[in-house]
Structures are given as structure tokens and as C-alpha cells.
C-alpha positions in Angstrom: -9.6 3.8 -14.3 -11.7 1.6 -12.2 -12.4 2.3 -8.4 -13.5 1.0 -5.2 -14.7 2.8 -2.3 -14.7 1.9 1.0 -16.0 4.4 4.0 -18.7 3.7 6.3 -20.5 7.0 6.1 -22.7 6.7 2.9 -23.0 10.8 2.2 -19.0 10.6 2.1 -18.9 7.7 -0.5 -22.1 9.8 -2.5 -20.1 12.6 -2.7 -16.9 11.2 -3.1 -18.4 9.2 -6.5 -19.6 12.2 -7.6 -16.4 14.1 -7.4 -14.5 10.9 -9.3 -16.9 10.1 -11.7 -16.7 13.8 -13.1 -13.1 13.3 -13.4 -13.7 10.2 -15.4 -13.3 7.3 -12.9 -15.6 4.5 -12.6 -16.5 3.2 -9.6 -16.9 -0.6 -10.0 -18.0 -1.3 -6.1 -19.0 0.7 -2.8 -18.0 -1.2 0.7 -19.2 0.2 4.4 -16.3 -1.8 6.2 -13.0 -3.4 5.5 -14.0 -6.4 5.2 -16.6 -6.0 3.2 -14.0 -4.0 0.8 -11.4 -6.8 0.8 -14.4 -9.4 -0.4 -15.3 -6.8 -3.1 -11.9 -6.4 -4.5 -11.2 -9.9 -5.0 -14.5 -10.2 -7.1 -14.1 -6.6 -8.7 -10.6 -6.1 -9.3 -10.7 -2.5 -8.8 -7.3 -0.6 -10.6 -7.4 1.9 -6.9 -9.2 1.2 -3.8 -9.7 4.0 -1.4 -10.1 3.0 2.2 -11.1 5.2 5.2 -9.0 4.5 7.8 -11.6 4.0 10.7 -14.6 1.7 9.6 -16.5 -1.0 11.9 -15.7 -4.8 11.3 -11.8 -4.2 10.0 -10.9 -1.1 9.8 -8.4 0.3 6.7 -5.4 -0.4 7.3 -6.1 -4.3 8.4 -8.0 -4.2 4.7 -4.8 -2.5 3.0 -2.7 -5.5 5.2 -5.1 -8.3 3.9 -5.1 -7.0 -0.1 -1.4 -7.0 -0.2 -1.6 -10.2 1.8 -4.0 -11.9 -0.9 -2.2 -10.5 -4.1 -3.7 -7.3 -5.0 -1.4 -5.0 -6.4 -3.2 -1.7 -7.3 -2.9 1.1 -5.6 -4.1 1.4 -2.5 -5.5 5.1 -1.3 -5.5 5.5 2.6 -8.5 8.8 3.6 -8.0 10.3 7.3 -9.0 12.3 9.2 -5.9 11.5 11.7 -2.8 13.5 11.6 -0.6 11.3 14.1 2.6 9.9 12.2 1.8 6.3 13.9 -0.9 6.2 11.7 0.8 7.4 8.7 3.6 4.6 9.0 1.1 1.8 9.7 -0.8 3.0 6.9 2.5 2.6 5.0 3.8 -0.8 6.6 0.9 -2.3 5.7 1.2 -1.5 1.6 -1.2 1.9 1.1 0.6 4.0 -1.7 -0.9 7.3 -0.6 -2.7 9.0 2.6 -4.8 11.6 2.0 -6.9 13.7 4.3 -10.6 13.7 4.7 -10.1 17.5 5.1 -9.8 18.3 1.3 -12.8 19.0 -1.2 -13.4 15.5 -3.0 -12.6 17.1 -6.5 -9.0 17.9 -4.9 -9.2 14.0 -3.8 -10.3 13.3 -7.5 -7.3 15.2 -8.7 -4.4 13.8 -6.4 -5.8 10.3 -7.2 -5.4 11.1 -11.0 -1.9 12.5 -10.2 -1.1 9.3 -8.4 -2.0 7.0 -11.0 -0.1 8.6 -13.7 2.6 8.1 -11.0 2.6 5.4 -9.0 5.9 6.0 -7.5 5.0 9.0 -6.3 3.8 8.1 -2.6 1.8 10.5 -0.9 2.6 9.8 2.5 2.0 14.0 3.7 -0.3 14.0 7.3 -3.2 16.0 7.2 -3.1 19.7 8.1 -3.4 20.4 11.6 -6.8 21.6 12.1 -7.1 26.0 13.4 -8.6 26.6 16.6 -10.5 30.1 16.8 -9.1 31.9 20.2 -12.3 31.3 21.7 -11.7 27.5 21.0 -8.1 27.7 22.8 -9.8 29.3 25.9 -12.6 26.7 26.1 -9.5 23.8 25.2 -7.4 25.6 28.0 -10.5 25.8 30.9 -11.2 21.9 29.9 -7.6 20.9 30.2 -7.8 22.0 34.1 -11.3 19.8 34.6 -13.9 22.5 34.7 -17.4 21.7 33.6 -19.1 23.5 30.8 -21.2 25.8 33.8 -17.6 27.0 35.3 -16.3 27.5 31.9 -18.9 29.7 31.3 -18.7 31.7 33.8 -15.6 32.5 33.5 -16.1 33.2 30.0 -19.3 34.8 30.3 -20.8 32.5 28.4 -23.6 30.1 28.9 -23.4 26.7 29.4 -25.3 25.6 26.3 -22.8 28.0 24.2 -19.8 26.0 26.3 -21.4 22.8 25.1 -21.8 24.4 21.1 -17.9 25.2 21.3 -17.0 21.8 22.7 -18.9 20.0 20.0 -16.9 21.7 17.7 -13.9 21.3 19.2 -14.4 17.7 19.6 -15.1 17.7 15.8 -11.9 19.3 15.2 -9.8 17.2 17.4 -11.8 13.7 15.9 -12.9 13.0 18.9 -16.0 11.6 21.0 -15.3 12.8 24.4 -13.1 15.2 26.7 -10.4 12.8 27.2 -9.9 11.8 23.5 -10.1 16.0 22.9 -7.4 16.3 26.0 -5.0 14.0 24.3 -5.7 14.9 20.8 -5.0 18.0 21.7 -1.6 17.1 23.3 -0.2 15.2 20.2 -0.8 18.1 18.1 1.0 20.6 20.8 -2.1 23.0 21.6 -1.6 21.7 25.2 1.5 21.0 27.2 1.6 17.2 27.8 1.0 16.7 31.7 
């Protein structure tokens, strides 16, 4: 079985290959963007790509729209780390066979990919898990839903702001996001705050 990867962060695809090639894949070609993988998989001819959803240049879904545009007709793996159903549909509407989160070990990846090509019917279409807060990470969601700075969350949690900042990194990590609004409405879509 011959595969193409496309994810813009290289220790991913590293580890990814790894994981597939001990199952007894091949990887024929690597791509950092969309649009790098869609030029790739018209010289390759890969039997299942797998794109990341969010790369620079054309991101995954725009590649998945532009193989199925141009002919290709292998599978098509969609990796997330997104759990909105939006997502999921595009990623179906545009002709991916399977979405699969970025959450799972890539020998788990390896072995739903093998499932999924001995059958290819079998979409895959289940949103990623819903990440766990720790309680400590609901209190510092909580203070940053009401506007407070890292300094007044920490004193009301008795913390110190640098400790406020180390749980807000996380948090923003959990949520997939880069900053307090993208964490605020993250947080809303997956119901650990009330929406406004």
C-alpha cells in the first residue's frame, strides 16, 4: 500500500512514517502544504493520502477538493486536531473517506488506515474526543472567561502569574488555539463555557 503524507510539522510526518512503515506501508512522497501534496499525488499516484487539515498555502480540505476535482480516486485520510462538526462535513463534502484525530498514537493511525483500506466503505467520519480539562484548568478557563489578567487570576487562585501563564499555555494547547479569544470560543463550541 502506497502513501502520501501531507502535514506541515516535519516531527509529525517523521513519526507518522515510522508508525506506517512498521505496519507495512510505503510512503512514496512527503508534502508540507496542500498544494504541494496535490502536485505530488498527480506525479506519485499514492493508493491513500493523508492530509492535515490546517497547513499554510492550501490547507487539507481545499487539497482533498482539488484531488477529487483532478481525478484521483484513492482514499483520502483527513488528520485533526478540530472537533467542530463544520469541519467534519466539509471534510466530507469535499471527498475525504475518513477523519481521524491527531490525538491518537500514530500506530493506532497505522491501524485504522489498514482497517480502512481493507474497507473502503467504511467511512470514518467520528470527531475527535473532546479534550479533559483538570479542575484547575476549569477555574483558570472560568476567571479568563470574565476578562481577568493572569496577575488577578492568580490571586485569586493563589497562584503566581508565571504559573497562570504555564496553565493558559496548556489550555490554549488543549483548546488548539493561539490566543484568549480563540480559547474563549473554543471553549464555547465544546460546552465548557456558557455561550454569552
Amino acid at each position: 500500500m502506497r502513501l502520501l503524507i501531507a502535514d506541515d510539522h516535519p516531527l509529525f510526518r517523521i513519526g507518522l512514517r515510522a508508525a506506517l512503515e512498521k505496519e507495512g506501508f510505503s510512503i512514496v512522497a512527503e508534502a508540507s502544504d496542500g498544494d504541494e501534496a496535490v502536485r505530488l499525488v498527480e506525479t506519485h499516484q499514492p493508493d491513500v493520502v493523508i492530509l492535515d487539515i490546517r497547513m499554510p498555502r492550501m490547507d487539507g480540505i481545499e487539497a482533498c477538493t482539488q484531488l477529487r476535482r483532478k481525478g484521483y480516486d484513492g482514499l483520502v485520510v483527513m488528520l485533526t486536531t478540530f472537533t467542530e462538526a463544520a469541519i467534519q462535513n466539509k471534510a466530507a463534502s469535499a471527498g475525504a473517506n475518513a477523519y481521524f484525530s491527531k490525538e491518537v498514537s500514530p500506530a493506532e493511525l497505522a491501524r485504522r488506515i489498514l482497517r480502512l483500506t481493507q474497507n473502503p466503505e467504511d467511512t470514518s467520519f467520528t470527531p475527535p474526543p473532546v479534550p479533559s480539562l483538570t479542575p484547575r484548568e476549569r477555574e483558570v478557563l472560568d476567571l479568563l472567561s470574565k476578562g481577568l489578567t493572569a496577575r488577578e487570576m492568580g490571586d485569586i487562585l493563589g497562584l503566581k502569574a508565571d504559573t497562570v501563564r504555564d496553565y493558559l499555555k496548556r489550555l490554549y494547547g488543549k483548546l488548539d488555539a493561539a490566543n484568549r479569544i480563540e480559547a474563549l470560543e473554543q471553549a464555547r463550541r465544546l460546552g465548557f463555557l456558557d455561550s454569552p
